[in-house]
N, C-alpha and C positions, 0 to 999 in steps of 0.2 A: 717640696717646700710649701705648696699651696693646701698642701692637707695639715703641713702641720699651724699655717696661720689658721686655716677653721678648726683645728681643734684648738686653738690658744683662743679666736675669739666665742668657742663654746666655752673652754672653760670660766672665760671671765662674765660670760653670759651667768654662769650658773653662782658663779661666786656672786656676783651683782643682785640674782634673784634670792639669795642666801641673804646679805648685807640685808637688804631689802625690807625682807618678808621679817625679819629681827630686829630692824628698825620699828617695822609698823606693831609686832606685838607688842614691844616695849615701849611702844610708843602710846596704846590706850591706858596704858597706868601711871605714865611720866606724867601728863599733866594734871595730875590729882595731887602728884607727890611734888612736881614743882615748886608748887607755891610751900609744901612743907620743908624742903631742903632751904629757904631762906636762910638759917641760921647758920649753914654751913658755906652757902657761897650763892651767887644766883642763878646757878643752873645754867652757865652759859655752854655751849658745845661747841668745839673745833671740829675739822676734819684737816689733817693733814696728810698731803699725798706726794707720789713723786708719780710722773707720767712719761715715759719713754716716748710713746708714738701717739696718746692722746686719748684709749681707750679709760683708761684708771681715772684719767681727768674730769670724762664726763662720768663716770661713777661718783667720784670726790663731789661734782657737782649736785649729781641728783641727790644725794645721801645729806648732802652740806641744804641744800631747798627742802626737802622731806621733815630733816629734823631743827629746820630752821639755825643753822650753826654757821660759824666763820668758817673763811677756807685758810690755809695757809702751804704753797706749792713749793715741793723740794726741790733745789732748781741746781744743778752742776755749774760750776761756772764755768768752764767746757762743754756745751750741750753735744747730747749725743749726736748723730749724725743716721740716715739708712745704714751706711756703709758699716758706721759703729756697730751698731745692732746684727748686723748680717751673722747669726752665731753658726753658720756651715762653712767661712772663712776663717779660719785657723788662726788668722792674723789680724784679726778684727777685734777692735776695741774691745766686748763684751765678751769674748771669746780668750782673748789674756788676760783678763780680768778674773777670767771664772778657773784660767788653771796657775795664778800667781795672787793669791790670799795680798801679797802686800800692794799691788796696783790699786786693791779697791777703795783706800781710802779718798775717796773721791773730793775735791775741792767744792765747798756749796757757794753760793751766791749770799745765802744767810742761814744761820745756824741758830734763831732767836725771834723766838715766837713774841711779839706786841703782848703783855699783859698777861703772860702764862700762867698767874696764880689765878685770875678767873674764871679760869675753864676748870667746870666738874668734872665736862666728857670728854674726851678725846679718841676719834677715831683714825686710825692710820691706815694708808691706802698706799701698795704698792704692785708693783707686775711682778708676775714668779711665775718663769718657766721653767720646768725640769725637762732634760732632754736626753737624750742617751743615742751615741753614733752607734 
């Protein structure tokens, strides 16, 4: 179990260093173009995420400071729990979840983002583990 948390948080290492390094290319030509996208809207950026355990979050945040954007956090209204997440319990929340397609429609806390026509960009941030016993 402990190898497969360091290899979840390399993967999101690397995802993060991906988001990242994609942000800051696109980032030396965004603000030239900023001020030209006016006619279309103002350029504002979201990041919206959902954070299981809290890594994703502080990603949503760096990415949300970097490119200067709002946050908006997908939130259960049942929050997950350890226990939920434990996917080597057969009978754990994220584990009947992942072999019953209809549990997953998940109840949110909000489904409606403040002001959603003004966002040009929108970035969406989630955890994705594949796993295989």
């Amino acid at each position: 179990m402990k190898t497969k948390k360091i290899v979840a948080v390399l993967l999101t290492c690397i995802v993060t260093i991906g988001l990242m390094a994609g942000c800051g290319a696109s980032n030396t030509n965004q603000s030239a173009s900023n001020t030209e996208n006016t006619s279309t809207g103002n350029g504002k950026t979201l990041v919206v995420y959902y954070s299981a355990s809290g890594n994703t979050k502080d990603v949503a945040e760096k990415i949300a400071k970097i490119t200067e954007a709002d946050l908006f956090e997908i939130e259960p209204v049942e929050p997950y729990t350890d226990d939920d997440l434990d996917w080597t319990d057969d009978d754990s929340r994220v584990s009947r979840e992942h072999d019953d397609e209809s549990l997953r429609d998940v109840e949110l806390v909000s489904t409606t983002v403040d002001n959603w026509d003004s966002y040009d960009t929108v970035y969406i941030g989630y955890p994705k583990m594949e796993y295989s016993l």
